[in-house]
N, C-alpha and C positions, 0 to 999 in steps of 0.2 A: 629864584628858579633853581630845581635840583640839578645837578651833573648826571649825564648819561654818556657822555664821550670822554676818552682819555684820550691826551696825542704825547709821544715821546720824541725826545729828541734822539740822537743814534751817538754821535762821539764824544766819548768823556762820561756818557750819563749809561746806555746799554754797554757797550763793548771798553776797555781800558786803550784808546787808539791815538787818544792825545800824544805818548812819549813816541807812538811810531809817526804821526803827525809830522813832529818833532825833527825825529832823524830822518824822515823824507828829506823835509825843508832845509835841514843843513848840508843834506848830502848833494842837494843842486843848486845848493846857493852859494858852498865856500869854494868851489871853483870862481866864481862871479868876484867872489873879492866881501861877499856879506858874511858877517860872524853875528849867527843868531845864538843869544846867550836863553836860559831857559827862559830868564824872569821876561825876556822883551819880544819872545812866541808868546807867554801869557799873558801880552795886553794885546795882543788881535785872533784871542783864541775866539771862536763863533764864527770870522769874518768866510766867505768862500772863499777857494783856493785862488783864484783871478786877483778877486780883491786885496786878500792876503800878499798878493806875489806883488802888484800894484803899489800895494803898503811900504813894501821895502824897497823895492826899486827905483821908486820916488827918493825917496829917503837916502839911498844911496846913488843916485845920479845916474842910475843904468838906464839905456833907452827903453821902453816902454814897447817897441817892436820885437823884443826880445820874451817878454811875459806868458806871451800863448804857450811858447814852446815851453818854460819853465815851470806853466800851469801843467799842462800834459804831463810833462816827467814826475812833477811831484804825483800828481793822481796815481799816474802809473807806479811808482815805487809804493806810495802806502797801501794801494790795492793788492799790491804781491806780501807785502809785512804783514798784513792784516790778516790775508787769506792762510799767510806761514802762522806764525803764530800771538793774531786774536786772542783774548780772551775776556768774557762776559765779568761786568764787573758785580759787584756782591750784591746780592738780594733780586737779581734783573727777571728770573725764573719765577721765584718767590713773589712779587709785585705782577707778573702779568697772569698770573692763575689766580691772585687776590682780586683782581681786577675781574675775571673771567666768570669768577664764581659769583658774583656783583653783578654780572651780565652789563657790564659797561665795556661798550664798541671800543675798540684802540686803534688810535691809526701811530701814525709817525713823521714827523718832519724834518727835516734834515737840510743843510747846506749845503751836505756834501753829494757828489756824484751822484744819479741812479745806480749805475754801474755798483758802485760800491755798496748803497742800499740792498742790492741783491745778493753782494759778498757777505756781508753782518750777515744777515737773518738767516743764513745757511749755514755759517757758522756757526751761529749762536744756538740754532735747531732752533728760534725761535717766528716763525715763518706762520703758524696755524693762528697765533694770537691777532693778530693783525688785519683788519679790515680794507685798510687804504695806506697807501706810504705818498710822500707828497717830498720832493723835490725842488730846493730854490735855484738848481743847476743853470736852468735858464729862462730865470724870471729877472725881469728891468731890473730888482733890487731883492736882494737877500736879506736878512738879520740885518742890524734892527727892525726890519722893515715887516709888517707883521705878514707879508702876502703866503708866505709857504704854511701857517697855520691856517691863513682863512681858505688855502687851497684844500688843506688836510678835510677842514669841517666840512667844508660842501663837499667833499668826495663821501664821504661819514653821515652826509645827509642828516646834520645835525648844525644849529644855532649857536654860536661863538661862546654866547654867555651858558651855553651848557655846557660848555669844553673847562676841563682839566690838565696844567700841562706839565710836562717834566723836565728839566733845563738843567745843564752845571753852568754853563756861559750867561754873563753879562749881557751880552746882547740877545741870544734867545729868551733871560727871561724878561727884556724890552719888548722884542717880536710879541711875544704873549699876553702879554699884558697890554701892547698897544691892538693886539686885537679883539680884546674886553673879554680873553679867556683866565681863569684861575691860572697862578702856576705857582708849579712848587720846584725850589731850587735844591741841589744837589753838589755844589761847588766843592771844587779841588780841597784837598786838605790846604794847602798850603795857603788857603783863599779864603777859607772858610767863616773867620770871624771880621770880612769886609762890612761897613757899612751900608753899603749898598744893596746889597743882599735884604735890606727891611722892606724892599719893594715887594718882593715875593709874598704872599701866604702865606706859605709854610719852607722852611728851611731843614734839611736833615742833612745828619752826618752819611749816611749810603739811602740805597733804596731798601734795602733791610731794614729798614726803621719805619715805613710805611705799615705798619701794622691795621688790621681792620677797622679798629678804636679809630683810629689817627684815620683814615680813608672816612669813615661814617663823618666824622666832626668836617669833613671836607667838601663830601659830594651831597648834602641834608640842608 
């Protein structure tokens, strides 16, 4: 069956928001007594913010009553980083006008906040490509879990197995893949020649590398 839908992910794959992730999460958690080092935010990069804060506060013996309010702050501080200074990572422009002139629907899927979904794409001025944006904010279960893609497609009013999807994270491209869509991963450099990563389709160094050749062998 051909592809007719694209879905993107939003942090780490459009926008460069991972390193402000980052310094959110250190900056309301080393009050707390947690020292997040880079390499151990990159084994729960995909997770939502809830889960993510859940992650470590388990881990570090903090009560669990305490998380809401550390979900909030982190959101709220990478919402202000992001909206200060975002910036769209290589080829993000280039790939959804390759896509457009293809006349393949885009939607987008995300972990992270609505809220925040409407900061990227205003940002990024890319707002017009976009057919449906889809939300795991408050679904039972985020990444792994494939629900925020099959929410994407039924909004896309399109069949899972004609979806194509775009991922840097591990678990998003589980989500994808367990919801029987293509997907092509886009991983950190510093990640980039993992094993694990053979799951995917196709694997590229940026989204600048999606060239029309490489899209035809994809969506045919």
């Amino acid at each position: 069956m051909s592809i007719r839908t694209a879905i993107f992910d939003m942090d780490g794959l459009l926008i460069d928001s991972e390193p402000l992730w980052y310094e959110a999460a250190v900056e309301v958690f080393t009050p707390l007594g947690i020292i997040l080092t880079p390499e151990a935010y990159a084994s729960s990069i995909g997770l939502r913010t809830k889960e993510f804060v859940a992650w470590w506060f388990i881990r570090h013996g903090i009560d669990l009553q305490h998380a809401p309010a550390a979900e909030k702050q982190i959101n709220e501080v990478v919402i202000e980083k992001i909206r200060n200074k975002g910036e769209a990572l290589e080829g993000v422009h280039d790939v959804l006008e390759l896509l457009k002139k293809q006349k393949i629907d885009i939607g987008l899927a995300t972990s992270s906040p609505s809220r925040l979904i409407d900061v990227v794409v205003d940002k990024l001025d890319i707002r017009e490509y976009f057919s449906a944006f889809s939300s795991a904010e408050h679904l039972v279960y985020g990444k792994p879990h494939p629900q925020v893609y099959l929410d994407c497609a039924l909004a896309l009013n399109t069949k899972p197995v004609e979806c194509i999807c775009f991922e840097d994270s591990f678990y998003g491209m589980i989500a994808a893949k367990a919801a029987r869509m293509k997907c092509v991963v886009v991983p950190a450099l510093s990640m980039k020649d993992e094993l694990r990563w053979h799951a995917a389709d196709l694997r590229l160094g940026s989204l600048q590398d999606l060239t029309a050749h490489v899209l035809d062998s994809l969506i045919s």
